[in-house]
C-alpha positions as a LaTeX table, in Angstrom:
\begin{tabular}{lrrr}
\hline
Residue & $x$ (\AA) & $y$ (\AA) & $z$ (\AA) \\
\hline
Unk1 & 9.70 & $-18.72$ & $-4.24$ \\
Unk2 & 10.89 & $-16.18$ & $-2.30$ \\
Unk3 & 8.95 & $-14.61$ & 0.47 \\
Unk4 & 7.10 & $-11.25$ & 0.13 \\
Unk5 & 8.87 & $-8.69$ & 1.55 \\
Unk6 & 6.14 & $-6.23$ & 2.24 \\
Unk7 & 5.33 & $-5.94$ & 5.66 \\
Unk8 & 1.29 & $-7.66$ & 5.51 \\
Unk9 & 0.03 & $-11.45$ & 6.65 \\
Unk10 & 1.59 & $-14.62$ & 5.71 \\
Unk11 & $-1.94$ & $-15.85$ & 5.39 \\
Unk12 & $-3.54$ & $-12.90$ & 3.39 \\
Unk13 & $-0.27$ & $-11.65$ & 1.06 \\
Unk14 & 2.28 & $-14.24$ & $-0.97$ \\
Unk15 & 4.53 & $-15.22$ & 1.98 \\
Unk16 & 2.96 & $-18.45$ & 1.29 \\
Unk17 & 4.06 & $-21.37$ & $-1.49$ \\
Unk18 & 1.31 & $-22.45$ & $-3.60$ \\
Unk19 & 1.57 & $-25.95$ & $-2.41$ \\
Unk20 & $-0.49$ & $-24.00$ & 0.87 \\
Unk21 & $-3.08$ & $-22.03$ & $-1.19$ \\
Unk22 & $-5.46$ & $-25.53$ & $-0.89$ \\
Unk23 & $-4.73$ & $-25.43$ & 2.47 \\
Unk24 & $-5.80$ & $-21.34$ & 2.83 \\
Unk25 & $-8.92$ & $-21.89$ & 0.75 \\
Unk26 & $-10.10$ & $-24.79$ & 2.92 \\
Unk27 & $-9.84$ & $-22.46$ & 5.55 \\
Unk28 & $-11.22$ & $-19.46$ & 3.83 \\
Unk29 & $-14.39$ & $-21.52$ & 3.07 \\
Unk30 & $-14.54$ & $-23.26$ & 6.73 \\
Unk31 & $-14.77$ & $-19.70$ & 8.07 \\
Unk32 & $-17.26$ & $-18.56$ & 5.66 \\
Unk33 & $-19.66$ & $-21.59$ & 6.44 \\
Unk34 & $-19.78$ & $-20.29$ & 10.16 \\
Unk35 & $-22.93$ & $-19.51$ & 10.82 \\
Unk36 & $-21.75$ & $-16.56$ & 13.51 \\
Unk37 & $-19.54$ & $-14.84$ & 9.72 \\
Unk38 & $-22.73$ & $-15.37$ & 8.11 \\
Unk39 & $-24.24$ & $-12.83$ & 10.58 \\
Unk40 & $-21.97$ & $-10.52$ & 10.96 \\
Unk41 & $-21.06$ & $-10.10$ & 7.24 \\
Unk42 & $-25.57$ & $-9.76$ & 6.83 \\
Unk43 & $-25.12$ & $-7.07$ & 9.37 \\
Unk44 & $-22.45$ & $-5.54$ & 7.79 \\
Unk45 & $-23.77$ & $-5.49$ & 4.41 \\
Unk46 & $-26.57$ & $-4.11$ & 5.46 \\
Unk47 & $-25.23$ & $-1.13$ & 7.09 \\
Unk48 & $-23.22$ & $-0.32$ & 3.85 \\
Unk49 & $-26.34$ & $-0.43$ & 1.62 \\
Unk50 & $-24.63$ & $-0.65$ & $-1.60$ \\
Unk51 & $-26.49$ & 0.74 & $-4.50$ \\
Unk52 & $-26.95$ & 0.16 & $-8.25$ \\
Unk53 & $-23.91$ & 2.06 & $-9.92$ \\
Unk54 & $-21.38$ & 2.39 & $-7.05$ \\
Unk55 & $-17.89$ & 1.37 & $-7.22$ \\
Unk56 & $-17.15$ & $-1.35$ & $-4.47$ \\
Unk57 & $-13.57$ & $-2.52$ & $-3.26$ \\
Unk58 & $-12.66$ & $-5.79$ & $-0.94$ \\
Unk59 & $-9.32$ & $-5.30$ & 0.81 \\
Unk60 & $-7.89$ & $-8.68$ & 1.17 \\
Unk61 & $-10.89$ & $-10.34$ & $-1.38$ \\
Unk62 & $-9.50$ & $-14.41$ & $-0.54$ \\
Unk63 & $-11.41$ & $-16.70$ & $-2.46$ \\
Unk64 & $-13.89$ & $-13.39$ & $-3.24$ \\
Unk65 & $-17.05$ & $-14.16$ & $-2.21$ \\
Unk66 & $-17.94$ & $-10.83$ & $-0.55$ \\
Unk67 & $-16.69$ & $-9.04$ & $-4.29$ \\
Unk68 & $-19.22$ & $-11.17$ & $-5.73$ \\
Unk69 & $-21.95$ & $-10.07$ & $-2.92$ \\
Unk70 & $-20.51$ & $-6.36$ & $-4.12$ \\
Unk71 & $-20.68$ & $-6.81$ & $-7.65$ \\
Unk72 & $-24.28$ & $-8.20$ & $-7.44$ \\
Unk73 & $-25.25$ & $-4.97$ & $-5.30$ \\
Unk74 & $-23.30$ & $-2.41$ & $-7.83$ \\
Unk75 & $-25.08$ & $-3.80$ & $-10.74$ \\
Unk76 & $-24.12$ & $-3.41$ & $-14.65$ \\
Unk77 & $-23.17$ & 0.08 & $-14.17$ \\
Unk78 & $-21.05$ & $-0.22$ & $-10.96$ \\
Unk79 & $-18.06$ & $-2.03$ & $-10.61$ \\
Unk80 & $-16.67$ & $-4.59$ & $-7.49$ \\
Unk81 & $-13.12$ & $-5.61$ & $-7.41$ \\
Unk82 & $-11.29$ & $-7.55$ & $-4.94$ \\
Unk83 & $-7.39$ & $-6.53$ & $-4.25$ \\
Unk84 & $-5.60$ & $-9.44$ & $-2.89$ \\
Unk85 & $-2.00$ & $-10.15$ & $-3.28$ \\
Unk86 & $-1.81$ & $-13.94$ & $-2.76$ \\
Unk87 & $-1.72$ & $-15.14$ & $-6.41$ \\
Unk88 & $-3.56$ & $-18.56$ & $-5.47$ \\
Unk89 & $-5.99$ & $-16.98$ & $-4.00$ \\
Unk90 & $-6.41$ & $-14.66$ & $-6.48$ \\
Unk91 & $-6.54$ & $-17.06$ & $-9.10$ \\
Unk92 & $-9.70$ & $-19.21$ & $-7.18$ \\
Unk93 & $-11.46$ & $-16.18$ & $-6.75$ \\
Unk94 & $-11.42$ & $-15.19$ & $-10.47$ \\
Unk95 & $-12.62$ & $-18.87$ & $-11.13$ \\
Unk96 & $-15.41$ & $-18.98$ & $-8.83$ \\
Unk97 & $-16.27$ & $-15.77$ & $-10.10$ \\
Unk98 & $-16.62$ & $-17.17$ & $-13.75$ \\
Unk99 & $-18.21$ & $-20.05$ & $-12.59$ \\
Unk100 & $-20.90$ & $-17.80$ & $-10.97$ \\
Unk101 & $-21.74$ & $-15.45$ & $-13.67$ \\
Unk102 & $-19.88$ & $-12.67$ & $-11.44$ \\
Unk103 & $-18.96$ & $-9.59$ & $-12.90$ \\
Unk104 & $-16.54$ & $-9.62$ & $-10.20$ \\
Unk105 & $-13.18$ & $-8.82$ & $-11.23$ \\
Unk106 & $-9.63$ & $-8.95$ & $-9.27$ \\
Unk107 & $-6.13$ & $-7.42$ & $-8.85$ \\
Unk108 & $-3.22$ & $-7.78$ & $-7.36$ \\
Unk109 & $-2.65$ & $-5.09$ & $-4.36$ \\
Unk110 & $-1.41$ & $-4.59$ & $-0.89$ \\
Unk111 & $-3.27$ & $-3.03$ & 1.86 \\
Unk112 & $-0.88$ & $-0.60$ & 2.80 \\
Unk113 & $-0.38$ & 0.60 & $-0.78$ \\
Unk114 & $-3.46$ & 0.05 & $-2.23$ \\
Unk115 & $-3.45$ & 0.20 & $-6.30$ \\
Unk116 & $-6.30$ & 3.01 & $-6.47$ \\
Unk117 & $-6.20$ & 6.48 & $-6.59$ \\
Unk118 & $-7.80$ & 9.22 & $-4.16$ \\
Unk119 & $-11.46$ & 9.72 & $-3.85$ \\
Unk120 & $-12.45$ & 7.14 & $-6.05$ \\
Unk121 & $-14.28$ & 4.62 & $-4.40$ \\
Unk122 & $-17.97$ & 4.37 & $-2.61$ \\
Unk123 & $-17.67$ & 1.77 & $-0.24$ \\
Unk124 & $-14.26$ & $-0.31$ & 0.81 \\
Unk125 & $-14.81$ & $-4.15$ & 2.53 \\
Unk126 & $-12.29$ & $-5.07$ & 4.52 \\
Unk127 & $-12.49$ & $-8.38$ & 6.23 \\
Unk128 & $-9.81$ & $-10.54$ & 8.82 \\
Unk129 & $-6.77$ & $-8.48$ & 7.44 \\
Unk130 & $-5.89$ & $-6.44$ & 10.36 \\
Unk131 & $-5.03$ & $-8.60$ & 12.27 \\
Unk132 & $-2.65$ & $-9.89$ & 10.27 \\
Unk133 & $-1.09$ & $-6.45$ & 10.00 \\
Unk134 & 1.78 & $-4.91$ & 12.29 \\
Unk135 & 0.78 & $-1.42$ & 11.14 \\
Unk136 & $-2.69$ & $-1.49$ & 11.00 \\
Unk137 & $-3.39$ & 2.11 & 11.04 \\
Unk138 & $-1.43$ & 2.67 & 7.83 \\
Unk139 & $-3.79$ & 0.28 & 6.51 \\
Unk140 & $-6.87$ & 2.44 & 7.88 \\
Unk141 & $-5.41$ & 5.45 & 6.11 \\
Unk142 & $-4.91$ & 4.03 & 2.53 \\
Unk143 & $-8.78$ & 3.48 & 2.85 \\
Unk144 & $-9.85$ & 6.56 & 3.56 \\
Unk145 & $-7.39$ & 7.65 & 1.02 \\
Unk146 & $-9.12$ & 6.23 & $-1.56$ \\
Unk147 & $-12.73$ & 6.80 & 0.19 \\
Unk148 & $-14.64$ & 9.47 & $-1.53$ \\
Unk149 & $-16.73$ & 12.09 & 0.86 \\
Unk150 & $-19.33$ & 10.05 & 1.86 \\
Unk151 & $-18.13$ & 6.84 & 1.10 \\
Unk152 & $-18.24$ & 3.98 & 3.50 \\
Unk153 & $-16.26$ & 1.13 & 4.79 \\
Unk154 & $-16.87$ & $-2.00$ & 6.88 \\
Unk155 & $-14.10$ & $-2.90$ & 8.65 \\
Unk156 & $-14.39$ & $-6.56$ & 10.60 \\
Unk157 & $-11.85$ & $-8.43$ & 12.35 \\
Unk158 & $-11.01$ & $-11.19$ & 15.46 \\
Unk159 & $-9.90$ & $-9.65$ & 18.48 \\
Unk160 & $-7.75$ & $-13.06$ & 19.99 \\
Unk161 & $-7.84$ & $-11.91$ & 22.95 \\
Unk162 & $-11.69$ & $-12.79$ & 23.92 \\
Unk163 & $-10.42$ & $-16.56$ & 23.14 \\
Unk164 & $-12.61$ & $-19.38$ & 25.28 \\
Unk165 & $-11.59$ & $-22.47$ & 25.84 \\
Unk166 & $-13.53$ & $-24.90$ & 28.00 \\
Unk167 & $-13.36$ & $-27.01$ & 30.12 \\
Unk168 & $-9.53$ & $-27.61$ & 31.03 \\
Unk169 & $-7.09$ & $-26.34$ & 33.80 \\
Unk170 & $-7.55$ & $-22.65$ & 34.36 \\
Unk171 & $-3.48$ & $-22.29$ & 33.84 \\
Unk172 & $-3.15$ & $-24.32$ & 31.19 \\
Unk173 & $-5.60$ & $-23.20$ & 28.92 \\
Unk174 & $-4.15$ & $-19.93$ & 29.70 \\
Unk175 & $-1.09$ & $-20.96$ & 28.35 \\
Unk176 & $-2.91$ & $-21.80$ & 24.75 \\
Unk177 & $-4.09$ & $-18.37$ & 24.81 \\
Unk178 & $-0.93$ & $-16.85$ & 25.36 \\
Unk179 & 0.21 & $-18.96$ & 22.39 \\
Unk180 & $-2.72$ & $-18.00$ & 20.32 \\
Unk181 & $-1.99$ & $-14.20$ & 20.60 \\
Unk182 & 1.52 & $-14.55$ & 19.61 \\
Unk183 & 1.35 & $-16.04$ & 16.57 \\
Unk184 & $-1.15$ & $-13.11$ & 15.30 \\
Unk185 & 0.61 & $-9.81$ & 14.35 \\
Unk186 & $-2.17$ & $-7.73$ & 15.74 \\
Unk187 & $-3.95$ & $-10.37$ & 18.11 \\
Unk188 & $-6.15$ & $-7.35$ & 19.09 \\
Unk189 & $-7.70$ & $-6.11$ & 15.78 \\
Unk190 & $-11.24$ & $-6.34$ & 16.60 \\
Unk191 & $-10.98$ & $-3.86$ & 19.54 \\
Unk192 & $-8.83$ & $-1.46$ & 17.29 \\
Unk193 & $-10.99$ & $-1.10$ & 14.77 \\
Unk194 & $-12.58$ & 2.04 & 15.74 \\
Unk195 & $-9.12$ & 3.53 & 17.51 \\
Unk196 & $-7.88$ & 2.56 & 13.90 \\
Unk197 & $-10.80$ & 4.07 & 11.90 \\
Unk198 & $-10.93$ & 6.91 & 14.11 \\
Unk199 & $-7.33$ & 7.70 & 13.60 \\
Unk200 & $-7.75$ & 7.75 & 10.13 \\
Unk201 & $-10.19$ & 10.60 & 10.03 \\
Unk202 & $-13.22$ & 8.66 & 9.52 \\
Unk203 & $-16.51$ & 8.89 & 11.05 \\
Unk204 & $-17.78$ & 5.79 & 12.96 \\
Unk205 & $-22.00$ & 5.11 & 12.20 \\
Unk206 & $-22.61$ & 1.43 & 13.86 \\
Unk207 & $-20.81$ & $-1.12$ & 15.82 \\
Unk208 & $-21.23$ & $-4.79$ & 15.75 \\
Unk209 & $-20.35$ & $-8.45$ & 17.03 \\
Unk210 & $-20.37$ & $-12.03$ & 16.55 \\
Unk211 & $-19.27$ & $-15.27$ & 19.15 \\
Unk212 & $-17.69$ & $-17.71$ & 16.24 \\
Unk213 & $-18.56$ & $-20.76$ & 18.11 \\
Unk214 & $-17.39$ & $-23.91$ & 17.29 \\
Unk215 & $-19.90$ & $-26.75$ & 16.83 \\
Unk216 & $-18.35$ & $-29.69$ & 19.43 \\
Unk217 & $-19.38$ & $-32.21$ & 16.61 \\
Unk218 & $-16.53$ & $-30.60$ & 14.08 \\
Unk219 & $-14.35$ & $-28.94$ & 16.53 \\
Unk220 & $-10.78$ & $-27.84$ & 14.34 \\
Unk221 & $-8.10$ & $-30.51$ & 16.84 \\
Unk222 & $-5.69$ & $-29.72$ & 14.19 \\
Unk223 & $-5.52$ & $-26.17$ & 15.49 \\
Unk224 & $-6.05$ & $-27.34$ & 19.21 \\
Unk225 & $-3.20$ & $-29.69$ & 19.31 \\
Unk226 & $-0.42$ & $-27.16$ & 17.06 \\
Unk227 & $-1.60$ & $-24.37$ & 19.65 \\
Unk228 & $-0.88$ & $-27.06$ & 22.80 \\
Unk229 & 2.24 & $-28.25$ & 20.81 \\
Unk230 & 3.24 & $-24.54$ & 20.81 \\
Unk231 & 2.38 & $-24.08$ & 24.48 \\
Unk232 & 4.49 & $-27.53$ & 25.40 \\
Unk233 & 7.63 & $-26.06$ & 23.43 \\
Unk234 & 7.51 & $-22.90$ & 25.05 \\
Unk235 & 7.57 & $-25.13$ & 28.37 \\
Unk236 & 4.63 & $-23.12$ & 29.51 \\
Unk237 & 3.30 & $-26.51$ & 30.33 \\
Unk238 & 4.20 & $-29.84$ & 30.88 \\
Unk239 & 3.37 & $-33.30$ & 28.76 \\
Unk240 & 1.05 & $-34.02$ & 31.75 \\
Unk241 & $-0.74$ & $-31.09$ & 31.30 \\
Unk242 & $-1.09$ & $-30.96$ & 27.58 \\
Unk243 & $-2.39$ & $-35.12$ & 27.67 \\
Unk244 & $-5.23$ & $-33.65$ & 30.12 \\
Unk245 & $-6.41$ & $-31.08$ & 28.07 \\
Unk246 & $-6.82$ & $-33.04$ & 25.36 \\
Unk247 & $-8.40$ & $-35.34$ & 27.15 \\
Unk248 & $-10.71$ & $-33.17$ & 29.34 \\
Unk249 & $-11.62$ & $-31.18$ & 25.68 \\
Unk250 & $-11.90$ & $-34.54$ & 23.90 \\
Unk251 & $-14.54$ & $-36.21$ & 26.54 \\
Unk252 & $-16.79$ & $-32.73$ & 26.34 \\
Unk253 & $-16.88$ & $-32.47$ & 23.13 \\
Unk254 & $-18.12$ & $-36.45$ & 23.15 \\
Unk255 & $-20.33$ & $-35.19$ & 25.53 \\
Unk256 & $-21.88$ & $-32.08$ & 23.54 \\
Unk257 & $-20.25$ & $-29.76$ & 26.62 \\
Unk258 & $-17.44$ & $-28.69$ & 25.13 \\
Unk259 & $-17.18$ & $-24.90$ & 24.30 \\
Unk260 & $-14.57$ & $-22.97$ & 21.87 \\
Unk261 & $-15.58$ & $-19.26$ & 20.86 \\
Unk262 & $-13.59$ & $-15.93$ & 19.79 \\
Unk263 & $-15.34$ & $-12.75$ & 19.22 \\
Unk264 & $-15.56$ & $-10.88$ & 15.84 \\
Unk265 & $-16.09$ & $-6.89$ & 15.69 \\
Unk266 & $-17.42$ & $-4.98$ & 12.94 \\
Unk267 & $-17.74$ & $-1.13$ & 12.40 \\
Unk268 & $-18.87$ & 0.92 & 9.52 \\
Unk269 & $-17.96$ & 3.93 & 9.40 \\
Unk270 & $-17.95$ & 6.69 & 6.69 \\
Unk271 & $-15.44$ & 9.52 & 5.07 \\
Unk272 & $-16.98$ & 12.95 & 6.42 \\
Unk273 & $-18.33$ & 15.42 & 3.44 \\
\hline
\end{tabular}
């Protein structure tokens, strides 16, 4: 297969083989299980207060289980869909759907060029897509595009840069940081969300955040060791270096002492009357 050429996130749009979709919805699902996404996407749905009969959109929907939180809200005379262009993922999130009783429903779409027309929609969800975007303002526009007057979006995303990693070597966790914001198109989504809603014309009512910590007793090495990997190929540090880490991280974590956490924003915000 040959990779998608439009200019969203490996993870998010089909730049991805379908051997990796297993991979994306363990993922999807480990997120979703942290208790720190559980609060901020209760805060968030909250602050959109969804009613009976409204039409309800997820920008980059995954495995869809905030479409299904939508289509519950909406009702039998509203309607939820979730746009997401990964096919896999698409695919799951039509299953669970079925599985659940959802009325729940899901399209293919990008979130530049979203497949909806103007003023036609009460309340967009848009979740961990910006920063996977290089143009993440074009992104904010095609939602208030299809926004009507009134309508409301929550908008959350990682900002990379608020990264903790301890304990280790000052430098050399550094150095996994630096690694960690390069391999994110827009490492520092969660900070731009309101420069991006702003930009689009759209009127910001509450601001929110969320430490993802990591519990030391199922800490993600996988990720760890490709980030130090990363950092040791760059020659931003040296064998010695990345052996300590591990083992300083390894013997806190043994410990309960150990302590990885990045920072997610949210903002809801609405289209002006």
């Amino acid at each position: 297969m040959s990779a998608d050429s439009r200019p969203t996130s490996a993870f998010h749009a089909e730049n991805m083989s379908p051997s990796m979709t297993g991979k994306l919805v363990g993922a999807l699902d480990g997120q979703a299980a942290s208790a720190g996404v559980r609060r901020l996407r209760a805060w968030a749905h909250a602050g959109l207060a969804v009613r009976p009969g409204e039409r309800a959109v997820d920008v980059g929907a995954g495995t869809g289980s905030e479409v299904q939180v939508l289509a519950a809200a909406v009702g039998p005379d509203g309607e939820a869909v979730g746009v997401e262009p990964n096919a896999g993922l698409r695919a799951v999130a039509e299953q669970r759907a079925a599985e659940a009783g959802s009325a729940a429903r899901f399209v293919d779409g990008d979130a530049l060029a979203l497949p909806l027309g103007d003023a036609e929609v009460d309340v967009v969800w848009c979740e961990r897509v910006f920063q996977h975007l290089a143009e993440p303002g074009r992104a904010a526009a095609e939602i208030a595009r299809v926004l009507r007057p009134g309508g409301r979006v929550a908008l959350l995303d990682t900002d990379w840069a608020t990264t903790i990693l301890h304990p280790g070597e000052p430098a050399v966790v550094a150095a996994l940081a630096d690694c960690a914001l390069a391999a994110a198109a827009n490492p520092y989504a969660g900070r731009r969300l309101l420069e991006d809603l702003a930009g689009a014309g759209l009127v910001v009512d509450d601001i929110g955040s969320q430490a993802l910590i990591q519990d030391h007793r199922a800490v993600t090495w996988p990720i760890v060791r490709m980030v130090g990997e990363e950092a040791l190929r760059r020659e931003l540090i040296s064998a010695e270096q990345r052996d300590a880490l591990y083992a300083d991280l390894e013997a806190a974590a043994a410990q309960g002492a150990l302590h990885m956490s990045v920072t997610m924003f949210g903002v809801i915000a609405h289209r002006p009357v």
